[in-house]
C-alpha positions in Angstrom: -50.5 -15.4 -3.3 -52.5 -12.5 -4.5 -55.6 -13.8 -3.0 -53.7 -14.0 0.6 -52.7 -10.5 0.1 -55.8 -9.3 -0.4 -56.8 -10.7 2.8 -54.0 -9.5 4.8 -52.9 -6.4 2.9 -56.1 -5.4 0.8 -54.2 -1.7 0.3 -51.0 -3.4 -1.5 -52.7 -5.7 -3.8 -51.9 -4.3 -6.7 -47.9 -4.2 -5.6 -48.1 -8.3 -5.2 -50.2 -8.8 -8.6 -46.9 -7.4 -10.4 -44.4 -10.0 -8.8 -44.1 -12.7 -11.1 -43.8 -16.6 -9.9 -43.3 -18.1 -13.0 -40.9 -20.7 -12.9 -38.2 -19.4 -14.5 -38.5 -16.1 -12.5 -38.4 -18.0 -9.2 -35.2 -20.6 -10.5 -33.2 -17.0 -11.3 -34.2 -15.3 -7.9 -32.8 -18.5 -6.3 -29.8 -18.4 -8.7 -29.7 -15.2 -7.5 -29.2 -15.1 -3.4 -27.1 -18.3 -3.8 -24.1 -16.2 -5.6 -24.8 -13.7 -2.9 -24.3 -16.1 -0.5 -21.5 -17.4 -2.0 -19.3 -14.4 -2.6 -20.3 -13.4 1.4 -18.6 -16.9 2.2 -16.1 -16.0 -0.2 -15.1 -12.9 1.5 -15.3 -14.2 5.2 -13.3 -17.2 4.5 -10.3 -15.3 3.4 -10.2 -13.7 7.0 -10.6 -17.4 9.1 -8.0 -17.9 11.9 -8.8 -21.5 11.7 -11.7 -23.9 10.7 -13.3 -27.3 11.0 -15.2 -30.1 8.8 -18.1 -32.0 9.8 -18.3 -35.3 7.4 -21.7 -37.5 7.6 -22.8 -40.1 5.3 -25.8 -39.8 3.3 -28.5 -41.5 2.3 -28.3 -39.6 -1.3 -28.2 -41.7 -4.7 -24.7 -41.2 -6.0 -21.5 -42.3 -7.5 -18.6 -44.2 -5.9 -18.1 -43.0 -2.4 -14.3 -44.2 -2.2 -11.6 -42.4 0.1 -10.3 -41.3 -3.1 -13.9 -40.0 -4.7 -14.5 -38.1 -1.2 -11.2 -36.6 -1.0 -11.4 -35.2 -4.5 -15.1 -34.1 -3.5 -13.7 -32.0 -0.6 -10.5 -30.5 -2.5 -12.6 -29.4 -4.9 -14.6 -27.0 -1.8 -11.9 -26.1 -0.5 -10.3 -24.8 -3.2 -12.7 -23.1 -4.6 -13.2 -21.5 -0.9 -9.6 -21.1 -1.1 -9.3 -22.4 2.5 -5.6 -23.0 3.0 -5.2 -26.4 4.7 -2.9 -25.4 7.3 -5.7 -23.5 9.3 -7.6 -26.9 9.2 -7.8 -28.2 13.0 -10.9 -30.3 13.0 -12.6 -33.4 11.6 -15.8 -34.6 13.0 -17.1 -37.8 11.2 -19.9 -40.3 11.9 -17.4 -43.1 12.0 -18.5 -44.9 8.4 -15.3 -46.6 7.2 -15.0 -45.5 4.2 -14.3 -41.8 5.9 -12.5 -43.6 8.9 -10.3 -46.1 7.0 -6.8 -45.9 8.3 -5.0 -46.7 4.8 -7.1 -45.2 2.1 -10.0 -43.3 4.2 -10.8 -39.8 3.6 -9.1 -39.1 6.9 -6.1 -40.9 6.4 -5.5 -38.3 3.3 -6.8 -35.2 4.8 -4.0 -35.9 7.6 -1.3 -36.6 4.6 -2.1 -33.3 3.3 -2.3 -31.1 6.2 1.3 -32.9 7.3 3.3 -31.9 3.6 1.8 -27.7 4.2 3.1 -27.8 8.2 4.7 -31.6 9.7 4.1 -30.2 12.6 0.4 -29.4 12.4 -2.1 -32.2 14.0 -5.5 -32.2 13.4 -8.4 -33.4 16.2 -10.5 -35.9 14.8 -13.6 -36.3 16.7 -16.2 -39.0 15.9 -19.8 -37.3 16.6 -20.9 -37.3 20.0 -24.7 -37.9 19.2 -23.6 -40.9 16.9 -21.3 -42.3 20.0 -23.9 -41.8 22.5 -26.7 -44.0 19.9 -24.0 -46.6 19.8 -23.6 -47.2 23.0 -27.2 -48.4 23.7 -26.4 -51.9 22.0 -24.3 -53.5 25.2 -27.3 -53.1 27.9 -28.2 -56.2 25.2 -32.2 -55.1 25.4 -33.2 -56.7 21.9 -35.4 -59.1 23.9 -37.0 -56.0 25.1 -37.1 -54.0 21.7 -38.3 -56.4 19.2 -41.1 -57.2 21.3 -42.5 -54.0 21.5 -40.9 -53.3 17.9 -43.8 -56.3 17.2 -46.5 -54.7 19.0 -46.7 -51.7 17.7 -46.6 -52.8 13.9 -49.2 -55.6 14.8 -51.3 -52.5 15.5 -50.0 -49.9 13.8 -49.4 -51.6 10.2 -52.5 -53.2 10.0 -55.7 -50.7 9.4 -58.2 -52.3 10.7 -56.3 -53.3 14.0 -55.2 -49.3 14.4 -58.4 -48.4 13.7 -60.0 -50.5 16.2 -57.1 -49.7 18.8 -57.5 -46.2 18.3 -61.5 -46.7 19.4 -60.5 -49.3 21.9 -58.2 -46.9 24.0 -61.4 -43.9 23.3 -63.7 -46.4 25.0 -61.8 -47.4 27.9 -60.8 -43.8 28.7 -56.7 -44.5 28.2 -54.4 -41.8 29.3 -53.3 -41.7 25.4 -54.9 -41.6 21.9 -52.3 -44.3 20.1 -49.0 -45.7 20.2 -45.5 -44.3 18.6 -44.1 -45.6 15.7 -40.1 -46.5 16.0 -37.6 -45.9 13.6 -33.9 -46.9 13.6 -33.0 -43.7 11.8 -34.8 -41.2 14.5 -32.4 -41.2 17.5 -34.9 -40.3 20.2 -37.4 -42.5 19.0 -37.3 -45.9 20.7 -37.0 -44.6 24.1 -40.0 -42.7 23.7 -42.0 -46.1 22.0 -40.9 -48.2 24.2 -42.8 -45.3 27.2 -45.8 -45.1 25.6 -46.1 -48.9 24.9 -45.6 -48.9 29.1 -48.3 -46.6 29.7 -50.4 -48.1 27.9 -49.5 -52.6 28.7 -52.9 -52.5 30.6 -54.8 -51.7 27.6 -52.4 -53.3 25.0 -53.0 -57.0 26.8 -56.9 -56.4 26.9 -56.8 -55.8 23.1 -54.2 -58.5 22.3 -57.2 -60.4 24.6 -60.4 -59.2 22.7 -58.2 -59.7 19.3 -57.3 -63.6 20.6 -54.0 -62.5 19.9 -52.8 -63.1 23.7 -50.7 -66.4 23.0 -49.0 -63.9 20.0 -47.1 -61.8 22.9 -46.2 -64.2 26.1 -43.5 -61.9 27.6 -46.7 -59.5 28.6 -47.1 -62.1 31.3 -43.6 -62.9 31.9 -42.9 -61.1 35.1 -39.0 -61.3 34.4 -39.5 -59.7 30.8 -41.5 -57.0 32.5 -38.6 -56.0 34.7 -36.1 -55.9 32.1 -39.1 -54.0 29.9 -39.3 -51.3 32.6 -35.4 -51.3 33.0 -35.2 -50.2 29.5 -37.9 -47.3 29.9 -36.1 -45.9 32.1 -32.4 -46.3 31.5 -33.7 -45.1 27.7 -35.4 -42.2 29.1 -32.3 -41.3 30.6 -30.3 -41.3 27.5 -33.0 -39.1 26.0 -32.4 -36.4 27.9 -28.6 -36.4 27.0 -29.4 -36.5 23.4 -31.5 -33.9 23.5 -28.8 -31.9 25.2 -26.6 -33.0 22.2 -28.4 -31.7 20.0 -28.4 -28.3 18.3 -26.5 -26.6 15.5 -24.9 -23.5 18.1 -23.2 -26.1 20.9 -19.4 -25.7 21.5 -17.5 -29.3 22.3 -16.8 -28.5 25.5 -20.6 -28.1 26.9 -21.2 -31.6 24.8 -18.7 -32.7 26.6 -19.6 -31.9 30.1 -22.8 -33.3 29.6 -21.8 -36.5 28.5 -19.1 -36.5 31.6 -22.0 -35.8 34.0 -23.9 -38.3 32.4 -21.0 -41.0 33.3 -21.2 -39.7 36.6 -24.9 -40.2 37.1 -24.0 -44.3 35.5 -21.9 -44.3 38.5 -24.7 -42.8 40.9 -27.7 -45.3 39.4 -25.1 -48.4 39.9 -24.8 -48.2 43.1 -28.2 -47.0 43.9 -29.7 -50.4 42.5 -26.9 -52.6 43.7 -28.7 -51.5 47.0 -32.2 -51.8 45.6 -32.7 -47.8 45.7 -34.6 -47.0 42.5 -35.3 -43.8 42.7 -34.0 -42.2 39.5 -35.8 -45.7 37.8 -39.3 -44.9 38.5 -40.7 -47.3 36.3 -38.8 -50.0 37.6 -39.4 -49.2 41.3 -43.1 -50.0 40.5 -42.5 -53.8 40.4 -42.1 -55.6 43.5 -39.7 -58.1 41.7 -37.3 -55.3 40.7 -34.9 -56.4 43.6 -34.7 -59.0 42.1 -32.8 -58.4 39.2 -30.8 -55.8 40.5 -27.6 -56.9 40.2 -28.2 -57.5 36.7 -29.1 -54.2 36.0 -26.1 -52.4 38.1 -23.7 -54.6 36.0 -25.1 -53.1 32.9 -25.0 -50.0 34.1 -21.5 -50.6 34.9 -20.9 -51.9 31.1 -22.7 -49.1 29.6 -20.2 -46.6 31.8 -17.1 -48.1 30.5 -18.6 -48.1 27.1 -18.9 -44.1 27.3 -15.2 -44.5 28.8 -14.1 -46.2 25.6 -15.7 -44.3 23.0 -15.5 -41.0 24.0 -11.8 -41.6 24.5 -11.4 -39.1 22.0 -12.6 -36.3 23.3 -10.5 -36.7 26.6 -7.2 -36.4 24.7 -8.4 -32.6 24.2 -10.1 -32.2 27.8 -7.3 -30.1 29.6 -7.8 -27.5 26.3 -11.6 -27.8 26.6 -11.1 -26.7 30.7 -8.4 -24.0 30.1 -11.1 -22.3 27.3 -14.8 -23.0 29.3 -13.0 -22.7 32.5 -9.8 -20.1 32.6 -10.7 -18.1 36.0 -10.6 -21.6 38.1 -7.8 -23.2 36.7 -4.1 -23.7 37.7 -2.0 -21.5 36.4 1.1 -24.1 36.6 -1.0 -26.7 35.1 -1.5 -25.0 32.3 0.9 -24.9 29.1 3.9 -22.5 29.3 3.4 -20.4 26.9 -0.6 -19.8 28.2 0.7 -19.7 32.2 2.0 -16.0 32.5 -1.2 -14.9 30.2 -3.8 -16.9 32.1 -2.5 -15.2 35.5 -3.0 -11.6 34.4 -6.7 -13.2 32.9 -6.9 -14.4 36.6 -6.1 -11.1 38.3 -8.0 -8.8 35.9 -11.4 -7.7 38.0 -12.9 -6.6 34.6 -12.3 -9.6 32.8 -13.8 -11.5 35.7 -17.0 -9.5 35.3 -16.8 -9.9 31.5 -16.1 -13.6 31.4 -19.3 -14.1 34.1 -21.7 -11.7 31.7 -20.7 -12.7 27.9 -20.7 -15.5 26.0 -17.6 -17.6 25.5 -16.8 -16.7 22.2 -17.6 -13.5 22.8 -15.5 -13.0 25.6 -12.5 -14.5 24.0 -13.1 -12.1 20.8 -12.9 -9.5 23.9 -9.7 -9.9 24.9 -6.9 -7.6 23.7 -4.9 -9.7 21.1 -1.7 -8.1 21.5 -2.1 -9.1 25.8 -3.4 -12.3 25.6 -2.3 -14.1 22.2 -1.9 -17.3 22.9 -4.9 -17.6 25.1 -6.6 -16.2 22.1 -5.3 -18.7 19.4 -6.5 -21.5 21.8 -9.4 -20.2 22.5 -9.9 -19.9 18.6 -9.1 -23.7 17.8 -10.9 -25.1 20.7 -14.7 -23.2 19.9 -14.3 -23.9 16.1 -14.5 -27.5 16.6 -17.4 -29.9 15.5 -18.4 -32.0 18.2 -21.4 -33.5 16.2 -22.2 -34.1 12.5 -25.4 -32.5 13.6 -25.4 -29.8 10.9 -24.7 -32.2 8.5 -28.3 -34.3 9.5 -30.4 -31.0 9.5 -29.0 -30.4 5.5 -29.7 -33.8 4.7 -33.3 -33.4 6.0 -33.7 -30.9 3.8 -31.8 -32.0 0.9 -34.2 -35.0 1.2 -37.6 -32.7 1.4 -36.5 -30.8 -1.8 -35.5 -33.6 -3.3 -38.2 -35.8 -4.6 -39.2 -37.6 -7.7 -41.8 -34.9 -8.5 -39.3 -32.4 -9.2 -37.5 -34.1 -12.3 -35.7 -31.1 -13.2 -33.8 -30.2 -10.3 -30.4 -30.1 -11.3 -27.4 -30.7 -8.8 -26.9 -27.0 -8.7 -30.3 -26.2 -8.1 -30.6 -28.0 -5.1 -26.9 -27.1 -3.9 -28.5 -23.7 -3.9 -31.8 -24.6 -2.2 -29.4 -26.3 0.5 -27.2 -23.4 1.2 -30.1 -20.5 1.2 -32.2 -23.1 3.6 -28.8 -23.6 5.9 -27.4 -20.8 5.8 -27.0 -17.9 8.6 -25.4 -15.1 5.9 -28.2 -12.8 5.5 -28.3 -12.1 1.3 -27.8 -8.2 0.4 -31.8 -7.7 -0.6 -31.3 -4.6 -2.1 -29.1 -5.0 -4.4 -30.5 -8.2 -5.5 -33.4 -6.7 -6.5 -32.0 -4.0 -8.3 -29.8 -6.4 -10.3 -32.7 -8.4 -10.8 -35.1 -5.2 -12.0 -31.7 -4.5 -14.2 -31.5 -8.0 -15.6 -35.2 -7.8 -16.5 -35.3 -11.6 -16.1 -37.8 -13.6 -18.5 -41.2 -14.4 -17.4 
């Protein structure tokens, strides 16, 4: 560190050779932010109009993961946030069953609890878009199609001496790429994009395989039916890329997710039809076989499978759509549609020429943080409820991936509360009071 400074800041050398890095030092600074952080939380939980979970399973080594272990797990939070569970609206899950289970899951007790504070209360439970949207890959049925290619690229890729001599391959014949991608079950994005780059680069693939005399190892590269159903799979796969990626992201609101993944049923609808009439114009990898015609009822039928799969599970998130319009949507929706006690509010929302303008040039949370609460109360509370739900477990992948970089058998002792802290300062969007950390450090005069 001292060396960098003196490249960078020569003239405040001398200020960065006094910071000590010593281990301890460093573990106390940590210590340190993390119950700055905490009482911040502390202090803005107590004013929350409402909030949400988000529940994933992990990967982690640990205990039982019963209903009953995970339901004492989250009292335990919620308590010590003091978090009254009447202002609980959402739970977002990943679906696993022992979260899910209707008897004994975690759910199924969270829902117990919430009914003895307020019978009257029900809470949205939402299983993650992104997870949903993964899942419904398995009925286009492509496993012909994946484990092939699955077995390409570890035939070159997990053997040295076959990468290494595919990599210089692809250098000699001037390919338009350097190597293939690896594919991994846990990466959502990742097999679409394999099974492209395996496309773009067949031509060179079957004149290794040839060279290798590994030719009679992959027959479906001259099947001209697997071929079809190969570039079928690009491009339907390349499609469902895009949604994810539009999925994705820690700051989304459930109602955007949701509009994508409605659009996206919509476009099902639009590619059906298309290639029931052997028009393959959003399938560009397809269109470049002459047998694509072919097959093309097949393929419309799957499309048509894969839309009523989207129907089925996103079911969930259509109870709530008429609450998700009324909030993302309130200028351009009927009044008398709308729920009593929101129809008298939503009109003067409607005929306000300055609320218009507002709506049009702020954010939605924003807006709705806007709005005079005495005027608009109800529209407010909504509001409130509908942009604090989860739609994704999202956040709860991005702390995992860093749980599991911190986390490593180098680092025998970090404790539990050690890395909880590492979590939350790496996660977290308080800002810690600087200041007055360092003066209660300087005060402390921790041990070097």
């Amino acid at each position: 560190m001292v060396e960098t400074a003196s490249l960078l800041c020569p003239e405040s050398k001398n200020k960065f050779e006094q910071i000590s890095l010593s281990r301890r030092t460093v573990t106390r600074r940590i210590q340190l932010i993390d119950e700055d952080l905490i009482s911040d939380l502390n202090k803005k939980a107590e004013s929350f109009k409402f909030y949400s979970l988000a529940l994933d399973e992990s990967n982690d080594i640990k205990g039982t993961t019963r209903g009953v272990d995970l339901y004492d797990s989250l009292t335990g939070v919620i308590e010590r946030l003091k978090l009254p569970w009447c202002k609980l609206v959402n739970v977002t899950t990943d679906g696993s069953p022992n979260l899910t289970g209707k008897n004994v899951g975690l759910l199924k007790r969270i829902q117990d609890k919430v009914k003895e504070e307020n019978p009257e209360l029900d809470i949205i439970f939402l299983h993650c878009i992104i997870h949903q949207e993964v899942l419904c890959k398995s009925v286009l049925q492509l496993d012909h199609v994946v484990k092939v290619v699955v077995k390409l690229i570890n035939f070159i890729r997990a053997r040295g001496l076959n990468h290494r001599q595919f990599i210089q391959f692809l250098s000699e014949t001037d390919a338009d790429h350097q190597d293939l991608l690896y594919h991994s079950n846990v990466r959502w994005l990742s097999l679409g994009k394999a099974c492209q780059r395996v496309w773009e680069l067949k031509g060179e693939i079957s004149s290794f395989l040839e060279l290798m005399g590994k030719t009679d190892d992959f027959p479906e590269l001259g099947d001209t039916d697997w071929l079809c159903d190969f570039a079928f799979a690009v491009d339907i796969l390349a499609h469902m890329n895009v949604l994810n990626e539009k999925l994705q992201g820690k700051d989304q609101f459930v109602h955007d997710m949701h509009t994508n993944v409605k659009a996206f049923k919509t476009k099902l609808t639009l590619f059906s039809r298309q290639i029931s009439n052997n028009a393959f114009t959003h399938f560009p990898t397809l269109a470049t076989l002459k047998e694509a015609s072919q097959h093309a009822k097949k393929y419309s039928k799957s499309l048509d499978v894969l839309h009523r799969e989207f129907c089925r599970r996103f079911s969930d998130f259509e109870k709530i759509e008429k609450s998700l319009q009324l909030v993302s949507c309130p200028l351009s929706l009927d009044s008398e549609t709308a729920p009593q006690e929101l129809q008298l509010e939503l009109i003067d929302l409607q005929c306000d020429s300055v609320l218009k303008e507002r709506f049009d040039s702020l954010n939605v949370d924003e807006f709705y943080a806007s709005l005079n609460e005495t005027k608009f109360p109800n529209i407010r509370k909504l509001a409130q409820k509908m942009l604090v739900l989860f739609g994704s477990t999202y956040v709860c992948e991005q702390t995992f991936s860093v749980m599991n970089i911190n986390k490593t058998r180098h680092r025998s002792q970090l404790t539990d509360d050690h890395l909880r802290s590492v979590l939350r300062i790496a996660t977290t969007k308080l800002t810690p009071n600087f200041d007055a950390l360092a003066k209660k450090g300087d005060q402390q005069h921790c041990s070097h």
